[in-house]
N, C-alpha and C positions, 0 to 999 in steps of 0.2 A: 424407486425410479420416479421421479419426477414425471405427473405428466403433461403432454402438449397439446398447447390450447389450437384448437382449431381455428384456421382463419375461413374467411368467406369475403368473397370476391363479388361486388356486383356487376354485373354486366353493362355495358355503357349506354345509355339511353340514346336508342338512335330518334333525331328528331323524325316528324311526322313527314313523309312526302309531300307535295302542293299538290292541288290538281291544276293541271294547266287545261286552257278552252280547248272545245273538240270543235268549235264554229268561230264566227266573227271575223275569219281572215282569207286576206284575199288566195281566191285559189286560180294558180293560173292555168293555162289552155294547155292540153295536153301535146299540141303542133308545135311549143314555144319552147327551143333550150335554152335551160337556165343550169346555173352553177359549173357543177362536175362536167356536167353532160355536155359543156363547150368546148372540154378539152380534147387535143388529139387522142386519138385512140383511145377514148371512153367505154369504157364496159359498164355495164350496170349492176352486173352481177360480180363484179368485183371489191365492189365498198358494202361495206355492213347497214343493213338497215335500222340505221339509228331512229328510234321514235323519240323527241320531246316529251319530259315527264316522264319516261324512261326511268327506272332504278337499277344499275350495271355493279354486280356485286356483291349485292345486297346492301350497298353502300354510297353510290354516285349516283344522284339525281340528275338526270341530262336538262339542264333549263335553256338551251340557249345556243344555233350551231356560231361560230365566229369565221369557220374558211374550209377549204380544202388545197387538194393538188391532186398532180397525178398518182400521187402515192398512198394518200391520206385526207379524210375528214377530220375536224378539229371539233372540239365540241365543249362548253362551259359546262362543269357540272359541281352541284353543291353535294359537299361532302356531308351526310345526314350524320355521321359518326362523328369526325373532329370539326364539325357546323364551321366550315371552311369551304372555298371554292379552290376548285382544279380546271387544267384543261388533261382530256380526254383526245391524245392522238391516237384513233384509230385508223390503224393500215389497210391497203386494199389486200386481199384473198391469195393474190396473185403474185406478190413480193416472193421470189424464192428463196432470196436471202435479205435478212434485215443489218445492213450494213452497220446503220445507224447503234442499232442494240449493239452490235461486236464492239462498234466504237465507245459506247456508253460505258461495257463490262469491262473493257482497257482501261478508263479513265478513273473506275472505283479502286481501282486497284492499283493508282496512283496516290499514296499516301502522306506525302511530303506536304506541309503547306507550301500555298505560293499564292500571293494575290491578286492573283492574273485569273482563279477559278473563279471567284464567285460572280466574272464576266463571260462566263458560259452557262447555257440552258442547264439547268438540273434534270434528273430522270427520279423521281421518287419512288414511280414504283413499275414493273410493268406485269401484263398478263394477256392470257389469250382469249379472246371470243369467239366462238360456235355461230356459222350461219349456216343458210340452210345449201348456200354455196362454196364453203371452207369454211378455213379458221385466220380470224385477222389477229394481230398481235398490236396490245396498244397499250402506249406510254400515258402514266399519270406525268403532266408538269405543272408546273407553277403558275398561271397566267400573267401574261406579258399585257404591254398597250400596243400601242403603233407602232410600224415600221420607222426606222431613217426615211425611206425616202418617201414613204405618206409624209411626215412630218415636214420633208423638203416640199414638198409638191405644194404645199399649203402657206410656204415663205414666201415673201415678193420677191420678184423677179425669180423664183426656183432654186434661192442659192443662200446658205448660211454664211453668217457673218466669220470670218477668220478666227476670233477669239471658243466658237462652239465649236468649227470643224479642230480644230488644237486638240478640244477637251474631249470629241470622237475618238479621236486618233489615237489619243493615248491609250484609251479604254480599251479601245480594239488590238491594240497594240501590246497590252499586258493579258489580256486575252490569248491571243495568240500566242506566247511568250511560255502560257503554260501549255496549251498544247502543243508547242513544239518539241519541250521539254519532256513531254509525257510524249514522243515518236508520233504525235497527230497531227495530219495535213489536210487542211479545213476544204479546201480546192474551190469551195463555192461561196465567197468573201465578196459581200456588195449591199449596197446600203438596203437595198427587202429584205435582207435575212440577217439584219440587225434591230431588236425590239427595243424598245425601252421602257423599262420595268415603272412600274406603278408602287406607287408609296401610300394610294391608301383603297381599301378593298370595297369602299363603296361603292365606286364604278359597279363592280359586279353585281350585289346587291339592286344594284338599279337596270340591270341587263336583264335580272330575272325578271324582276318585277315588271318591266316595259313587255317583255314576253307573254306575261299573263293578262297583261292590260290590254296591250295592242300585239296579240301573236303573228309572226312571220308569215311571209307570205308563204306560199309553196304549190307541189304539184306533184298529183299522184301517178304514179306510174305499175298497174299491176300493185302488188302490195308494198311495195315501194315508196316513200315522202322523199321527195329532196325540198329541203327547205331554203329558205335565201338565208345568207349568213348575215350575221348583226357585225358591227364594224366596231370596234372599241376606240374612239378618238382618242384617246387618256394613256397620259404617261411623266412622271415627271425623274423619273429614277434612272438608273443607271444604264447604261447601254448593255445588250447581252446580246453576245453570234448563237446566234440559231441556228435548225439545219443541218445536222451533221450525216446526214442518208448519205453526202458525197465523200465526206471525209476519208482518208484513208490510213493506216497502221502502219507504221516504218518508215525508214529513210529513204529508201528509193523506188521508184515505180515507173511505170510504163505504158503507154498507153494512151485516150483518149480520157480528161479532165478536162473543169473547167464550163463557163459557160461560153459560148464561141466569141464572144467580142472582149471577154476580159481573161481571152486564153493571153499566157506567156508564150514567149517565141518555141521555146526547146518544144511544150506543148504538140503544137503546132507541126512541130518539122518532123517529129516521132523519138526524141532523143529521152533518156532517160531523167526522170524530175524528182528533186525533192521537195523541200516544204519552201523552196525559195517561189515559190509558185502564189503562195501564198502572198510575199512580202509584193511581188510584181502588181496584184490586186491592192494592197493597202496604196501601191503610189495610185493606180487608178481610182480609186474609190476617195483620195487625201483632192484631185482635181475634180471629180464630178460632184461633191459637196460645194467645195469652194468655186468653182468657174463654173457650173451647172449643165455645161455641155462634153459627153465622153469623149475622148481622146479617139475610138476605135468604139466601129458602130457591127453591125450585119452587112456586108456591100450586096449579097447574090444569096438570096434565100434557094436558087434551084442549083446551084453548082458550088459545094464544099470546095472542091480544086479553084477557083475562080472567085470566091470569096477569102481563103488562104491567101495566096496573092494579092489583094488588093489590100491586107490585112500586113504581108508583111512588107509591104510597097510603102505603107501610111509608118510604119515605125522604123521603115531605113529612113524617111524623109524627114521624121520628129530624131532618130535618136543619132543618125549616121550611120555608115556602113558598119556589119560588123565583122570584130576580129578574126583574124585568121584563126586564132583557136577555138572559136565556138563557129565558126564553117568547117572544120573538119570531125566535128559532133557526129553529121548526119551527111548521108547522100542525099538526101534531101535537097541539103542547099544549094545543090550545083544547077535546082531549075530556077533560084532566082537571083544568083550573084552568082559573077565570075573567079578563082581563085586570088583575087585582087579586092575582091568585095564590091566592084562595082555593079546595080544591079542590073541584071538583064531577065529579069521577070515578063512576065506576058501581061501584063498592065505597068501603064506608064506610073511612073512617079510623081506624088501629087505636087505641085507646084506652091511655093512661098508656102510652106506647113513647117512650121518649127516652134516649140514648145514658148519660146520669148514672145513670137508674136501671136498665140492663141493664148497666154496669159493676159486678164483683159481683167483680173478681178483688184489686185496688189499693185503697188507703186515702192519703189526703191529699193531700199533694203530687205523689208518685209516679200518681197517679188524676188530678190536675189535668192535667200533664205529657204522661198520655196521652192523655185526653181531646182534647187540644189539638192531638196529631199525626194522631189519626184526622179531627177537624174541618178539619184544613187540607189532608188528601187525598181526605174527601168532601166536598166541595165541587161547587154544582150546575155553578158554568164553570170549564171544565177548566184558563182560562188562570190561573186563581186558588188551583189546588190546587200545591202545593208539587213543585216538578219533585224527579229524582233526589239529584243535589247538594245541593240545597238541604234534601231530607229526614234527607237522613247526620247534617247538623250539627245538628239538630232537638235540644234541651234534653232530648227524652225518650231521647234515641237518643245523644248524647254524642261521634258521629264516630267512636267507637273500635269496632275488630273482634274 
């Protein structure tokens, strides 16, 4: 019998940690909120006490925080094993259930190619961390650059040229296109939870480095650092939706979606919603790039009842009344239209508001065009607004990326 050579296996050389400064940056006054700690219903014992220079794993150096939320801290951190940078979303303590992960473990399990995925966040790996207040659960990703609407906010006048918002749209639109496909309804579609990927990984390289040079600010709290996040200006790649904590699995649902000013009508009234919820968001999101001003704001931050009305008072006056078959959806609608659809709402109707004359960006044809794509995704029944596919190839949009 022959015998068998043994193999041997080296182990991968994890590079050396850095040490980042314990001095040299400004530290701020412990009376002064900063970051997290601005947001509503901040706990502080609900986010992980990430330290800078940090090693999570035995394997992620934390060099760098980039944001948070109510949900989550964000964190750059250099991969000492495949000498790669990741971002680090770590979740708050508190999260009872991680939507987002259900959503992620539906979508691996989406096998099919389609090229609509590689315009959504990836999840490469996840695990959980140990504090001394729970267990947070955090996603490895990819790191992104700047948001859509950072990017907006820094064009003249606030508003991209027609030829870029086209090349958005589509992106977002083949995007969506696979998650609809794969039973996923994205809910929360809007230019800050659109990144745009980076094509080359210097940036980050120079995020560490600016860290150890010139370290963040911060402020101690008990054993506690909350650091100020570093902003990545940089991005020249592909657009990707982010964000899927709201997402939701299946075709039809119920309930409260959505952010309040780019809720759809059904939303709104309590009627049951599928992913057309979504496409009502790409015609909002196709006018606030290109005209720079939302169609549909917040009217009454203290009264939900009172803001709904003034909410669907501005889309009877942009879209007309609606049909008789999407008012017998909900009983809802009999507090702001008559069985006739005329409104009788408890706020007046806004005067000379219609979609031709708050078009202020486009001239002729190119104005007809669009006009035309926002009409056929706000639309009052959802079955009637223009699905995914069907908006790519849309005359104003041309199919092309």
């Amino acid at each position: 019998m022959a015998s068998q050579t043994q193999r041997h296996y080296s182990p991968v050389a994890l590079l050396p940690p850095r040490e980042f400064p314990s001095t040299g940056f400004e530290v701020i006054d412990p009376s002064q909120s900063v970051e997290e700690e601005r947001l509503p219903f901040y706990n502080c014992h609900a986010y992980y006490p990430m330290r800078i220079g940090a090693v999570i794993k035995d394997r992620y150096q934390v060099v760098a925080k980039l944001g948070y939320g109510t949900s989550s801290s964000v964190w750059l951190c250099h991969d000492l094993m495949e000498r790669s940078y990741w971002v680090l979303k770590v979740h708050v303590n508190t999260l009872k259930h991680n939507q987002e992960l259900d959503v992620y473990r539906h979508l691996a399990g989406v096998t099919e190619e389609h090229p609509g995925r590689g315009y959504i966040r990836q999840l490469k790996d996840s695990f959980t961390l140990k504090s001394h207040n729970g267990e947070h659960d955090v996603f490895v990703m990819k790191p992104l650059g700047m948001s859509l609407k950072t990017l907006q906010e820094m064009q003249k006048g606030g508003t991209f040229q027609q030829i870029l918002v086209v090349s958005a749209l589509n992106q977002v639109l083949l995007g969506l296109n696979f998650l609809h496909e794969a039973d996923v309804i994205h809910t929360d579609l809007h230019s800050d939870n659109l990144l745009i990927a980076l094509t080359d990984d210097s940036i980050l390289a120079k995020v560490e480095d600016d860290e150890i040079r010139t370290p963040s600010a911060r402020k101690q709290v008990g054993d506690t650092i909350i650091y100020v996040s570093r902003y990545m200006l940089a991005g020249a790649g592909a657009l990707t939706i982010c964000d899927l904590g709201q997402a939701r699995v299946g075709k039809l649902h119920s309930g409260n979606a959505m952010p309040v000013q780019y809720r759809a009508p059904e939303v709104i009234l309590n009627m049951k919603w599928g992913n057309a919820v979504d496409m009502w968001s790409v015609g909002l999101l196709a006018w606030d790039l290109l005209e720079g001003e939302s169609l549909f704001r917040i009217y009454d931050h203290e009264s939900e009842e009172h803001n709904d009305a003034h909410h669907l008072a501005m889309m009877t006056a942009l879209l007309g009344s609606p049909p008789p078959e999407f008012l017998n959806r909900s009983k809802e609608t009999r507090k702001y239209w008559d069985e006739g659809g005329k409104w009788k709402g408890p706020v007046p109707l806004p005067n000379e508001k219609t979609l031709q004359s708050l078009s202020k960006t486009l001239a002729k044809d190119d104005k007809e065009k669009f006009l035309d794509f926002i009409r056929l995704l706000l639309h009052w029944i959802p079955e009637e607004r223009l699905s995914s596919g069907h908006a790519y190839y849309h005359p104003w949009l041309g199919g092309k990326s």
